[in-house]
C-alpha positions in Angstrom: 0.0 0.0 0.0 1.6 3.2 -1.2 0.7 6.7 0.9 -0.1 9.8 -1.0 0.7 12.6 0.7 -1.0 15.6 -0.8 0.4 19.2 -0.3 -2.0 22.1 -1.2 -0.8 25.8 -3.0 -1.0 29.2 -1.7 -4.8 30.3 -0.6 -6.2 26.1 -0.4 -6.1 23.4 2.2 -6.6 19.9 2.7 -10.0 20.2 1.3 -8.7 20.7 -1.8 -8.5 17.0 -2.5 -11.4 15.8 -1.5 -12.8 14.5 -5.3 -9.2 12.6 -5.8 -8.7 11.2 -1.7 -11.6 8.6 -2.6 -10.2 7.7 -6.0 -6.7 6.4 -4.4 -8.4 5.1 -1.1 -11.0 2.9 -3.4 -7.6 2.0 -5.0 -6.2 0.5 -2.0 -4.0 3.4 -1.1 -3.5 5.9 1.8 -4.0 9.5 1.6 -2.5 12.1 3.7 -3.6 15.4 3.4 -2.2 18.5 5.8 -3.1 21.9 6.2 0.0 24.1 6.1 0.5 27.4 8.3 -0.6 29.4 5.2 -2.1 32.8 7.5 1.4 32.3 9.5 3.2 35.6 8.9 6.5 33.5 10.3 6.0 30.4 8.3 8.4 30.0 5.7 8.4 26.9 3.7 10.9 25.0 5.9 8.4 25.4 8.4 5.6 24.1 5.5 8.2 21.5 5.2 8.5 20.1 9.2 4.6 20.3 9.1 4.8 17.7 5.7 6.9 15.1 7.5 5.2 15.5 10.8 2.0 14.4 9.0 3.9 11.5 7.7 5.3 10.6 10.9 5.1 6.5 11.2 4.5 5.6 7.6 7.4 4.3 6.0 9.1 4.8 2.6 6.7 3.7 0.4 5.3 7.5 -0.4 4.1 9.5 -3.6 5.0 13.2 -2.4 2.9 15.6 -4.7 3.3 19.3 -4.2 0.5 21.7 -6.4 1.2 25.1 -7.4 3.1 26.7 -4.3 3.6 23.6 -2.6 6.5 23.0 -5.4 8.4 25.0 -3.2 7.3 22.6 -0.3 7.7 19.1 -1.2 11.4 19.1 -2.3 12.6 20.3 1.4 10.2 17.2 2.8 11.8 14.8 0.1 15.2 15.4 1.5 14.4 14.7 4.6 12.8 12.0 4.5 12.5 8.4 2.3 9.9 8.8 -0.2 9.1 7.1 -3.6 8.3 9.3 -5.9 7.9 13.1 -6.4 5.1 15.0 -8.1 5.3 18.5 -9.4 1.4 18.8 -10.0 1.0 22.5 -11.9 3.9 23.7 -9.5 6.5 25.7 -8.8 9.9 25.0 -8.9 12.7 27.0 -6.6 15.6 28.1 -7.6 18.3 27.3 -5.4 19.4 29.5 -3.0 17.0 32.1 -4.3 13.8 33.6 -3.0 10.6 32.9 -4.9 10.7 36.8 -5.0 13.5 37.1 -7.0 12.6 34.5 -8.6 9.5 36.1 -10.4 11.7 39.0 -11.1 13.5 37.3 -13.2 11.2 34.3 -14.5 8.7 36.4 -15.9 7.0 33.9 -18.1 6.1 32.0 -15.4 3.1 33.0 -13.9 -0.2 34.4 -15.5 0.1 38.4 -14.3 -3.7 38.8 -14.1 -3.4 37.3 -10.9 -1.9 40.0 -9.2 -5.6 42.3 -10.0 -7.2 40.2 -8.1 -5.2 40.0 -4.9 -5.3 42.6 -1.4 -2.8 44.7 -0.7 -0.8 42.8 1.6 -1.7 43.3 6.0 0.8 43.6 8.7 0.7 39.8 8.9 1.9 40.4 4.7 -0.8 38.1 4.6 -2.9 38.3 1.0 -6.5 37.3 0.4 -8.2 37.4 -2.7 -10.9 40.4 -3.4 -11.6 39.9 -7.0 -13.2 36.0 -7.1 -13.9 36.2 -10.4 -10.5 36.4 -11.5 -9.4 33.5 -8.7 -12.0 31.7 -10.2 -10.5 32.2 -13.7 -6.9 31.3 -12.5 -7.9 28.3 -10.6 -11.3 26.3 -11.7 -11.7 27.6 -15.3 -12.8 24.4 -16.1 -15.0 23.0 -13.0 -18.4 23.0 -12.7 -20.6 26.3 -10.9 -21.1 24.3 -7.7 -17.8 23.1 -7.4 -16.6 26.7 -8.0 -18.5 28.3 -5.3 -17.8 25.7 -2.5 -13.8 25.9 -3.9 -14.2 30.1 -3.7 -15.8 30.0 0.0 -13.3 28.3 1.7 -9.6 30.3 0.4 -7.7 31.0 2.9 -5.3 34.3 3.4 -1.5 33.4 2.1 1.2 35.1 4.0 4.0 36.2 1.3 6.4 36.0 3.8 7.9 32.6 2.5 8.2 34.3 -0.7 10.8 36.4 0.4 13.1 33.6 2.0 15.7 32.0 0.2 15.4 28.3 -0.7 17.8 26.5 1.8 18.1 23.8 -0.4 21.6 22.7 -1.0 20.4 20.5 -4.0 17.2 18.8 -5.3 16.9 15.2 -3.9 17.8 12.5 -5.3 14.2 10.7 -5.6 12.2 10.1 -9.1 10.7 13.0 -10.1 7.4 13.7 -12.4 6.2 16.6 -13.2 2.3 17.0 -14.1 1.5 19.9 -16.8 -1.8 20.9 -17.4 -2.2 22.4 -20.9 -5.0 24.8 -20.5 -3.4 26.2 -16.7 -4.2 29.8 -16.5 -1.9 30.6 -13.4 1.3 28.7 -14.1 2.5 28.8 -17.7 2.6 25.6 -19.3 5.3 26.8 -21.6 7.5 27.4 -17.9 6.7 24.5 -16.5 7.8 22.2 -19.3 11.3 23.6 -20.0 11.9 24.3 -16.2 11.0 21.1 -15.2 13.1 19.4 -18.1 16.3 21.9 -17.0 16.2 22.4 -14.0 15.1 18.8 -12.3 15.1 17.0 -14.8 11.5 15.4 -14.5 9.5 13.4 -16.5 6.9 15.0 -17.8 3.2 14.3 -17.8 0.3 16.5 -19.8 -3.3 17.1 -18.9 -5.5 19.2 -20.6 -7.2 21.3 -18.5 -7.0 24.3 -15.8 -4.7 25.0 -12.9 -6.6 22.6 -10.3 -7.2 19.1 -11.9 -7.8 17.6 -8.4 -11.2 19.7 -8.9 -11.7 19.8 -12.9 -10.4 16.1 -13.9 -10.1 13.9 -10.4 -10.7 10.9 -12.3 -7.6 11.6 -15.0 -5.5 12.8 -12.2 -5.9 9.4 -10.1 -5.5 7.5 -13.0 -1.9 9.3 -13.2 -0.8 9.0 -9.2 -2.0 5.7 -9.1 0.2 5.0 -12.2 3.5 6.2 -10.3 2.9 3.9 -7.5 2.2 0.6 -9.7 
């Protein structure tokens, strides 16, 4: 029995997966799912990181580790400190060594959708972000879902402290685990056109392609499973 162990992106939690947890259970597999410290205006992904492997505290080594969207910054930390399987880039960032995801986007342009950014608060003293425009979070994220699960998705964002933005990666290298990275052709936050040539240059991943929006968990569970459940066999 493999465990998944899920890791949401900026503004989600654990409830994100709740169309694809049934698909891998039914499977025979076991899900973890965590919500990260995301309103913590002293949370930077280290800390995302020890709350990753403390949810995965007593399983063993037989783990699929996907990270989606911000959680790419995530899920290579836990994967070096601790045995796991397989890696999964699902529509997700990928750091840049020794870099903050700041300076990051100052120089990676092409890699997110800027139409984001009109539809985001002014950050609070907390540098915490929530999002004031839905329609254009719904745009980024669930282009492709269906109206109900849109709204129930829209209700329950959660602020996003920047504040692990501006940290450096502390990685000293990527780990040394199988890697895949899932693309979704149609994503309207991340760039498909980044995330294929970063994750080919800079980690060397396989590559998978969906069509589809940002959040395939929401907008193709069934295609998505079909994938994970792939990597384990």
């Amino acid at each position: 029995m493999t465990t998944f162990a899920l890791v949401h992106g900026a503004w989600h939690g654990s409830w994100c997966w709740e169309q694809l947890t049934p698909l891998l259970q039914q499977a025979g597999h076991d899900v973890v799912a965590m919500d990260l410290p995301s309103e913590d205006g002293t949370a930077t992904f280290d800390t995302y990181a020890d709350v990753v492997c403390a949810a995965l505290d007593g399983r063993g080594d037989d783990v699929v580790l996907v990270g989606h969207s911000y959680g790419g910054n995530t899920v290579p930390l836990v994967a070096t400190r601790r045995p796991i399987r397989h890696l999964v880039y699902l529509c997700a960032m990928i750091p840049d060594i020794g870099r903050s995801l700041f300076d990051q986007l100052s120089d990676e342009l092409e890699m997110l959708n800027p139409v984001y950014e009109q539809g985001l608060s002014v950050p609070d003293e907390r540098l915490r972000q929530v999002w004031s425009d839905l329609d254009i979070a719904c745009a980024v994220f669930y282009g492709e879902c269906d109206e109900p699960t849109k709204r129930a998705a829209l209700d329950r964002l959660r602020p996003q402290s920047v504040y692990p933005a501006l940290q450096p990666c502390s990685l000293a290298e990527f780990p040394d685990v199988q890697t895949t990275y899932v693309v979704c052709s149609d994503d309207q936050m991340l760039r498909p056109e980044w995330s294929r040539r970063t994750a080919r240059d800079r980690i060397g991943a396989e590559l998978i392609e969906l069509p589809g929006d940002h959040s395939p968990f929401y907008s193709r569970p069934s295609a998505l499973a079909d994938v994970l459940l792939g990597l384990a066999n």
